[in-house]
N, C-alpha and C positions, 0 to 999 in steps of 0.2 A: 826517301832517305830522311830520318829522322836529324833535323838538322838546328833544332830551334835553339840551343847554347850558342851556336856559330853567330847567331843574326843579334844575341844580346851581351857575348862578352866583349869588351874592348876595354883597355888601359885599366881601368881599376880594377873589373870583376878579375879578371887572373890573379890576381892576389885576396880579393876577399871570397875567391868561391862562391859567392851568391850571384842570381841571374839577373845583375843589371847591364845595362844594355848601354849601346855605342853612344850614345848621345847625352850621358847622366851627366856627366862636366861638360861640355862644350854646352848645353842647356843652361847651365849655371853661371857661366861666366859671358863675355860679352867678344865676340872675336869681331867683329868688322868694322869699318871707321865710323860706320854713320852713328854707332850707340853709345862710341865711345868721343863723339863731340864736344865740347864745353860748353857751355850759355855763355854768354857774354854781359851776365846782370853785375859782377861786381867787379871784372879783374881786367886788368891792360889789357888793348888789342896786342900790345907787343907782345903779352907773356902767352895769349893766347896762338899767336903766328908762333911763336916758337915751339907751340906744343905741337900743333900741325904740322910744321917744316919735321920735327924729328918723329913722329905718329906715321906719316905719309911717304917718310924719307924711304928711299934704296941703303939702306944701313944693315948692316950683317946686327947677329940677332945681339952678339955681345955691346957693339957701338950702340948701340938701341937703348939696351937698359942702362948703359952708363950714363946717358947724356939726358936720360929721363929722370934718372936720380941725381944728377947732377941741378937741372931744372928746377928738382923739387928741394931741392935744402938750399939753393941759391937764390930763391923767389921769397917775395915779403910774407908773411903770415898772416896779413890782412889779405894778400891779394891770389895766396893758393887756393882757397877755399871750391870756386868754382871748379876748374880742374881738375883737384885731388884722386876724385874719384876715379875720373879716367885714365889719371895718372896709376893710379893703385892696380885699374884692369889691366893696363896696357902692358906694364910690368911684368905682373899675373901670367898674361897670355904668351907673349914673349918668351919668358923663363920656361915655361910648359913646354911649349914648341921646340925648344932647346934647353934641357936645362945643365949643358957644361956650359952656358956660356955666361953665366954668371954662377959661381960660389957662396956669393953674401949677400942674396935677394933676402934670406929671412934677418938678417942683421940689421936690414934695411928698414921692412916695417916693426919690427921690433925697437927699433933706435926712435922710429918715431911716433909709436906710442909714446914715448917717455918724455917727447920734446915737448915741453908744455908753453911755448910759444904758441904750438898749434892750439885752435878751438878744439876743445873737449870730442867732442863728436867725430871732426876726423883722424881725433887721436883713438877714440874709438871702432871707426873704421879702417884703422889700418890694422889695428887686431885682428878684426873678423875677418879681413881680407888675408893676415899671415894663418888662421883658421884653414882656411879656405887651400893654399898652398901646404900645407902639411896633409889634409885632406889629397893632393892628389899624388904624395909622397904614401900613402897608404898609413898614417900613424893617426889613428885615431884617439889614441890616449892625448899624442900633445893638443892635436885640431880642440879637444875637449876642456884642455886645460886653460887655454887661448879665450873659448866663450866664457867659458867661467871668468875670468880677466874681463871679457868686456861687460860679462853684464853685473859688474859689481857697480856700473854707473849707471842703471836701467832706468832710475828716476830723473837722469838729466838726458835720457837719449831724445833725439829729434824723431822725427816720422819716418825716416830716407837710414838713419841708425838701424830702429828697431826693425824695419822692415830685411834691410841686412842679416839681423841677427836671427829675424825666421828663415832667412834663405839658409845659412850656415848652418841652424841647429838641424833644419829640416834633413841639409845634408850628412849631418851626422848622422843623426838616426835611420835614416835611411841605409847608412851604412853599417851603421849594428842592428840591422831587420829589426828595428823596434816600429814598427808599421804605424801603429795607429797613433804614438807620438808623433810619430813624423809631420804625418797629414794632423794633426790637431795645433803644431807651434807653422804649418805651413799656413793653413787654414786663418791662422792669427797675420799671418801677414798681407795677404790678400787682403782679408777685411780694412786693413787700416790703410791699402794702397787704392782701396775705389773709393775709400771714403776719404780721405787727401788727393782724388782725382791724377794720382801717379801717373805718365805718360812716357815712361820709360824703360831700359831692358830690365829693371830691375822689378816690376809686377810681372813683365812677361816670367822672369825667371822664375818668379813663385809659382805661377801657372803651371810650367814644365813639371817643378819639383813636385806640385800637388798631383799633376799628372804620371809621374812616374811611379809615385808611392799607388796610386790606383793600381797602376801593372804590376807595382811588386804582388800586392795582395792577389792579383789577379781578375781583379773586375775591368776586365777590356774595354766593354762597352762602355762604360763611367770615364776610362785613362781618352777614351778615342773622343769624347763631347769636349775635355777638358783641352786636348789635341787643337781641337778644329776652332774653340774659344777663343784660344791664346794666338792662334793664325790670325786671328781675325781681328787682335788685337795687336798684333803687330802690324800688321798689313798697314792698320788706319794710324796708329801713332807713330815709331822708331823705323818702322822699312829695316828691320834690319833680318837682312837674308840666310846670316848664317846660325840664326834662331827660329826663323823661319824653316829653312831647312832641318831642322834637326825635331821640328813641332813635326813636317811632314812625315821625316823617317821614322816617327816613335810612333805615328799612326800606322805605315805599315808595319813597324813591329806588333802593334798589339792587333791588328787586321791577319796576321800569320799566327798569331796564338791563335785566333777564332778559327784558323781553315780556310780565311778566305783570301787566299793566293791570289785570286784575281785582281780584289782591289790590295792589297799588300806590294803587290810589280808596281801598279797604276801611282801610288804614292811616294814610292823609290827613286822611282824614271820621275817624277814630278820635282822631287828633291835635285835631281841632275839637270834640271830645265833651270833651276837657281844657281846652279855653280858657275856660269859665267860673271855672272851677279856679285858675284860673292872674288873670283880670284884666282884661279889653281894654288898660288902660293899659301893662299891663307888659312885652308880649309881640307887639305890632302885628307887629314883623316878620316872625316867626314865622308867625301867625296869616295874615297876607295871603302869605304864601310857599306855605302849603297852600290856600288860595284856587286862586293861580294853577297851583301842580302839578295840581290835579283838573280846571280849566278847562281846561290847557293838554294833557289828557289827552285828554277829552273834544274838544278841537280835532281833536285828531289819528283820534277817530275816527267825525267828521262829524259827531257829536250836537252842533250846535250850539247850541240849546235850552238843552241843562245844561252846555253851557262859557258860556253869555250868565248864567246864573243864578247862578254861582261865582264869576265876573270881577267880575260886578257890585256884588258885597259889596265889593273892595277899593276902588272909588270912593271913596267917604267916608272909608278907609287914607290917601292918597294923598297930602293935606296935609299930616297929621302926620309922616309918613317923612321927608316934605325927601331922598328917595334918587334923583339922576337915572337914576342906573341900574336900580331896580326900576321907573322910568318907563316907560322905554325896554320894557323885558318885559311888562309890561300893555300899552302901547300895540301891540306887535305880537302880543300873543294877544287885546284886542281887535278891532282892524283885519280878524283874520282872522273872527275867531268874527260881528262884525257884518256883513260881507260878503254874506252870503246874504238879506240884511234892506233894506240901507240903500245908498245912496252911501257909499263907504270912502276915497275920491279925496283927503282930507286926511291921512287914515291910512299910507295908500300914499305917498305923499310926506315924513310923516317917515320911513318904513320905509326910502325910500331917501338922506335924509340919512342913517338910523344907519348904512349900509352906507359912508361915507365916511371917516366915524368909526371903524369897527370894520377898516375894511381899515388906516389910518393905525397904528393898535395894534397889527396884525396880529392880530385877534382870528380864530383862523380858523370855533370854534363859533360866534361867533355870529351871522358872516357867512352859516354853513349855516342860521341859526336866519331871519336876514332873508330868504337866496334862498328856503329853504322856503315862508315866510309868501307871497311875492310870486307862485309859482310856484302854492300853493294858491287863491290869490284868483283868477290867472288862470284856471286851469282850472272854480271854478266858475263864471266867467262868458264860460266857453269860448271863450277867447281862446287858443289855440292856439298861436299866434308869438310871445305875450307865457311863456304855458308852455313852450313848448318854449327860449327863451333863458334861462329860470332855472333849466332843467333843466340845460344845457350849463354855466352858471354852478356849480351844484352838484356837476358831477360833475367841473371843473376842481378843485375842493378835495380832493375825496375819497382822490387822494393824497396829498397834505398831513396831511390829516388821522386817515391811517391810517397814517401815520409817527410818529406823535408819541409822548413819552419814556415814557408811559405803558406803550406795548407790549412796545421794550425792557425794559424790567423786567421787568415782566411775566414775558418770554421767561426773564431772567437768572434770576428768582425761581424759575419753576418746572426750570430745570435743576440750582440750587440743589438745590431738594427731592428730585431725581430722586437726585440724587448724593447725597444724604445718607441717603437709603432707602436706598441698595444699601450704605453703606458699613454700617448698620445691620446689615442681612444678613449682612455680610460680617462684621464684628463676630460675630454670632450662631454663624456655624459655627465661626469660630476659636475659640470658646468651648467648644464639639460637642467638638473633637478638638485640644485644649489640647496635653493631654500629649504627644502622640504628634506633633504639630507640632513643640512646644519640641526634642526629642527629635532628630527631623529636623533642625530649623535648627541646634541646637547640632554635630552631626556636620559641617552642611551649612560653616559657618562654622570648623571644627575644619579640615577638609579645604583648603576656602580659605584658612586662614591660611597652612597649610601648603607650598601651592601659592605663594602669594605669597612668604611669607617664602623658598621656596626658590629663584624667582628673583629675588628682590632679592639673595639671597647668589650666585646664578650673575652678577646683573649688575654685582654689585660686586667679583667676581673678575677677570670679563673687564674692566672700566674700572680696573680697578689693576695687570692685568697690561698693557693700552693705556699705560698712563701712564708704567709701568716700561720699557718698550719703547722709547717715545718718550724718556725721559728719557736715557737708553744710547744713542740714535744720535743724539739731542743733544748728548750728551756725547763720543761718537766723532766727530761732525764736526767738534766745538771742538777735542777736542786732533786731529786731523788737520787743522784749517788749521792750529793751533800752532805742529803739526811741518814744516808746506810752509814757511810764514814764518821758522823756525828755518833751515832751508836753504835759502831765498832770501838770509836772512839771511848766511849759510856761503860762497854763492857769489858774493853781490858782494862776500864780504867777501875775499876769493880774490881777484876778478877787479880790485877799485881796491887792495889793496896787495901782491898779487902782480905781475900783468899789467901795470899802470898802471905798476908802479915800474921792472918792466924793461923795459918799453918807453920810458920816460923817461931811464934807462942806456943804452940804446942810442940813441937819438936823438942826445946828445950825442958818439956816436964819428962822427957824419955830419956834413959842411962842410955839402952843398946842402941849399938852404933850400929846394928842393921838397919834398925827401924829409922834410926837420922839417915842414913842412905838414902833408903828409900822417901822418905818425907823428902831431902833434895832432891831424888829425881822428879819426883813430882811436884817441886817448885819450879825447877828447869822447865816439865815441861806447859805448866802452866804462864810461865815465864814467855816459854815461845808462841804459846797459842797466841798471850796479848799483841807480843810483836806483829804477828802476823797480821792481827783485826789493826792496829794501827801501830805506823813502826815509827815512833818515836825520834828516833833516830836522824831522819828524815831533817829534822830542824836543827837537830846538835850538828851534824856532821854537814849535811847538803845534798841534794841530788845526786850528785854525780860519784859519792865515795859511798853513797846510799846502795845506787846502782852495780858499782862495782863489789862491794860486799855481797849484795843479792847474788851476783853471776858468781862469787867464789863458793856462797854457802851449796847455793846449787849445782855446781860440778859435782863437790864433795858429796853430796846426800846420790848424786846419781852419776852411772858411768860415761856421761854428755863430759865435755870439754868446751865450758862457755866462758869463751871471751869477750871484751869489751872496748871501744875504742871512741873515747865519749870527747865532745869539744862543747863542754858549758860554760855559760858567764849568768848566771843566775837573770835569766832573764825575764821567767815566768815566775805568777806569784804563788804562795805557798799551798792554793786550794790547787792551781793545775799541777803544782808539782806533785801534789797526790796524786789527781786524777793520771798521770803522767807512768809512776813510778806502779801504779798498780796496773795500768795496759800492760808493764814490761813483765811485770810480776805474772801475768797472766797469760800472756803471751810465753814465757817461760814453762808454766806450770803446762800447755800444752804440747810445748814442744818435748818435755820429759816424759810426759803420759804417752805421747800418742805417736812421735817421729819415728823412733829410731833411729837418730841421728846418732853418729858421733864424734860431729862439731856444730855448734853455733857460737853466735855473735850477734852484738847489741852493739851498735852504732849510731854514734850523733853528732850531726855537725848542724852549725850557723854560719848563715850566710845572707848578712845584711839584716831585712826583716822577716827573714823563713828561720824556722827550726823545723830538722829533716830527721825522723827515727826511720831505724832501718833495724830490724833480725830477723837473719837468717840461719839455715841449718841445710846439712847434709841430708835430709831423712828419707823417707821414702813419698814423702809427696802425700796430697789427695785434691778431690774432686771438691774445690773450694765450693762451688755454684751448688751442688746436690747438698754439701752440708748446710751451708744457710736453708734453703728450703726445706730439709728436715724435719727443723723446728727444734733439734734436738743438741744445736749446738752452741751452749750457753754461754761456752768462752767466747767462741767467737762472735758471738752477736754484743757480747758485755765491751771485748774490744772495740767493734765497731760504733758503740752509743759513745765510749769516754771518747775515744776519737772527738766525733760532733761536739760532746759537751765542751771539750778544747777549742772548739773552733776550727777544727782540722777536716781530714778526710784518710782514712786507712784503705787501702790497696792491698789484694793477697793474691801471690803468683805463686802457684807450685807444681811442681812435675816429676818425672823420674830421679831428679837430680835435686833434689831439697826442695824445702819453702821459703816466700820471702815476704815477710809484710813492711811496709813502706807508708810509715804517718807525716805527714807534712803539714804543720803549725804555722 
């Protein structure tokens, strides 16, 4: 019978669904008298007697922690120090065992964090110890908000602090399967507890913790060295048994992951050879946990005999726990264990409420732990169809359950290690042949510099002689429009007061008024040739009413509808405003030839130090990229040169749905 969730849920895994096991808080904390002692290095024997008189007293659990907190806010602040701590466990342990019997244990160390009478440190610890209590309340958001609080004083914590605050974090993260956190702030506290020679439960507790994070991940044999370590280190310093016992019983947990039952009983029964040691009162849960792990052992392998004879000690446990959920696990390693004996038909029936219960939670071990139980009972009473549907039931999980975060880990952890051996290795030889390496890489890196540095001076040649290039036929296309516009300039200025004038001289030696007709039209249209070669204009009026006249004369001359929408402060000088006004001009003259459009627009706006020309049109589009490479298209290549000679950059987008070119000054 598959029973391994039975032998590792207790008190917290029921609420976090993950497979930690009976022993994870009683390991952490300190249950027996001998750990929770005082030194006697700085404080009264009196105050010392009184801690023992109410530690050792027959007091109900409520008179206990009153008269402990009473104790502790009654006593000098020079002379708690000693004590405090055990004062803190004892508390702790107390409230756990019972916790109606005090309501305002967290009020307690909360109030005295705050009391700044006390030294820094076990105002500190009492944080981690309220951590610690909230932790076994299941709230890990406050447990979390609690360390943050304490270690906002990390620079003034003592060695006995910090070693605290790895026990706490460790347990946090062990309780959000953050694994290899866990073990690496656990890991931190060990070190600092062999090397201040620590002799107390509080290094064994990092022991346990480092050892239980081993079992989370699943490296048994790793959780079982770290097991028998910390035995061995209680043995010789604290004697404290009910730490002791709980190192033994997490041995046979992690000796039953391996299979091997045999020594897993042998560690159990070893654990129950301490409970005299330790108290019946002090330690029930404990004690009825190895009960059930050796019953629950012997279930599984048929000896029902000796799982009826181990189970049946925890009977008279059962009261006193007030635990539903160690209920729940006795009552299905009973149900199974008496089955071969008795009617189990009540037993079977809760087994299948807790299955309603644990599906709701999404428990999924313990679900395997109910189909098991039910599947085994069937079969010993050879019910076949009843077995075989909890079989079906079971093997519906076992995906599920072979997913789970554990394995990741797992996986992550040991490719960790993988990598960090070889980089050892790898380490190790560069070590071998140092010199002769350095030697290499410095030539190797000598060489490469070289290489580099000489193309970045070859590419900084070729993008300076690029630049110089460009700069030179920028500057030849500017002064070659200069000089076209100089001699546009020359020839209209030839043609309206040469040609114009004699032509108007001779007009008037003619009577007929056909022939003056016609002599003004062909002033008119001599008139407009020169405009066009330079448009005078341009200086009387300005750009921008230059521009708008252009888009009015050219609607008129063609069936286009060109509008304008101009935003100038005369900000360029007189030579770009040419170069300017004749992109537009040209830019126009194609869109009338060649669009078919019928609308465009000239737009201009400024904006700080950009001036942005934009016209577009309705038309029917072309293949911007094949006309340039033509060769054959002179306006647009003319647009593109004044652009550069501006200083700018022209853009041309076109498609089914017009053109657009776009000069940015």
């Amino acid at each position: 019978m598959n029973i391994n969730c039975t032998e590792r849920y207790m008190i917290n895994q029921f609420l976090f669904h993950r497979p930690f096991f009976i022993t994870l808080l009683i390991c952490f904390t300190i249950a027996c008298k001998q750990s929770s002692t005082p030194s006697t290095s700085s404080c009264s024997e009196n105050l010392i007697s009184q801690y023992k008189s109410i530690a050792n007293g027959n007091l109900t659990d409520s008179a206990k922690l009153k008269q402990l907190k009473r104790l502790f806010n009654s006593a000098n602040p020079n002379c708690i120090t000693p004590i405090a701590d055990s004062i803190y466990t004892n508390l702790l342990l107390t409230w756990y065992a019972n916790p109606a019997s005090d309501s305002s244990i967290t009020t307690f160390f909360s109030t005295t964090y705050l009391k700044e009478s006390l030294p820094l440190n076990l105002r500190v610890r009492a944080m981690i110890t309220l951590s610690i209590l909230y932790y076994t309340q299941y709230n890990l958001k406050t447990m979390d908000s609690c360390l943050e609080i304490a270690k906002n004083y990390e620079n003034e914590w003592d060695s006995y602090s910090l070693m605290s605050y790895c026990k706490s974090m460790g347990m946090l993260l062990l309780g959000q399967n953050k694994l290899q956190e866990a073990a690496l702030i656990t890991a931190r506290g060990i070190e600092v507890g062999e090397r201040e020679k620590v002799k107390d439960h509080l290094l064994s507790d990092l022991y346990t913790n480092y050892g239980n994070t081993y079992f989370q991940i699943g490296n048994y044999e790793e959780a079982i060295k770290i097991y028998k370590k910390n035995y061995l280190l209680i043995s010789n310093t604290t004697k404290d048994y009910t730490v002791m016992q709980a190192n033994i019983s997490n041995m046979g947990l992690a000796y039953q992951e391996l299979k091997k039952n045999d020594s897993a009983i042998d560690c159990f029964k070893k654990g129950l050879i301490l409970q005299p040691l330790i108290g019946n009162s002090e330690n029930n849960i404990q004690c009825f946990s190895l009960y059930l792990n050796i019953g629950s052992i012997y279930v599984l392998e048929n000896k029902f005999d000796s799982a009826r004879f181990y189970l049946n000690k925890m009977i008279p446990m059962l009261p006193t726990l007030n635990n539903p959920a160690l209920s729940k696990l006795a009552t299905i390693q009973f149900t199974v264990a008496n089955a071969p004996i008795m009617d189990v038909s009540a037993g079977i029936d809760s087994i299948k409420s807790y299955i309603i219960t644990f599906t709701k939670a999404n428990d999924i071990l313990n679900l395997q732990n109910c189909y098991t139980a039910l599947n085994k009972i069937a079969t010993l009473r050879e019910n076949d169809r009843e077995a075989l549907k909890y079989t079906l039931l079971l093997d519906s999980l076992k995906d599920i359950a072979s997913t789970t975060e554990n394995k990741r880990v797992v996986k992550e952890m040991e490719t960790k290690y993988e990598t960090t051996k070889k980089d050892l290795q790898i380490e190790h030889q560069k070590n071998t042949i140092a010199n002769n390496k350095n030697i290499v890489a410095l030539l190797a890196a000598v060489i490469a510099f070289l290489v580099f540095g000489a193309v970045i001076i070859v590419q900084f040649i070729r993008l300076k002689q690029k630049n110089k290039t460009e700069a030179l036929h920028t500057q030849f296309t500017k002064q070659l429009l200069e000089n076209t516009e100089k001699e546009r300039q020359r020839i209209a200025s030839d043609l309206h007061d040469g040609i114009c004038n004699d032509l108007t001289i001779v007009k008037q030696d003619f009577i007929n008024e056909n022939i003056k007709h016609k002599i003004d039209n062909i002033l008119d249209g001599i008139r407009l040739i020169a405009r066009n070669l330079h448009p005078e204009m341009l200086t009387i009026i300005g750009l921008k009413d230059c521009i708008e006249n252009l888009c009015n004369q050219m609607s008129v001359a063609s069936d286009i509808k060109i509008s304008s929408n101009i935003s100038y402060s005369d900000k360029l000088n007189s030579t770009n405003e040419l170069h300017l006004f004749r992109l537009i001009q040209e830019a126009l003259n194609n869109i009338v030839k060649h669009s078919g459009a019928s609308n465009a627009e000239v737009i201009i706006k400024e904006e700080e130090e950009m001036l942005q020309l934009c016209i577009q049109d309705d038309g029917f589009g072309f293949d911007v990229e094949a006309a340039l490479k033509s060769g054959k298209a002179f306006g647009l290549l003319s647009i593109m040169e004044r652009a550069k000679a501006l200083g700018g950059k022209a853009t041309y987008e076109s498609g089914e749905k017009g053109s657009r070119l776009v000069v940015n000054l």
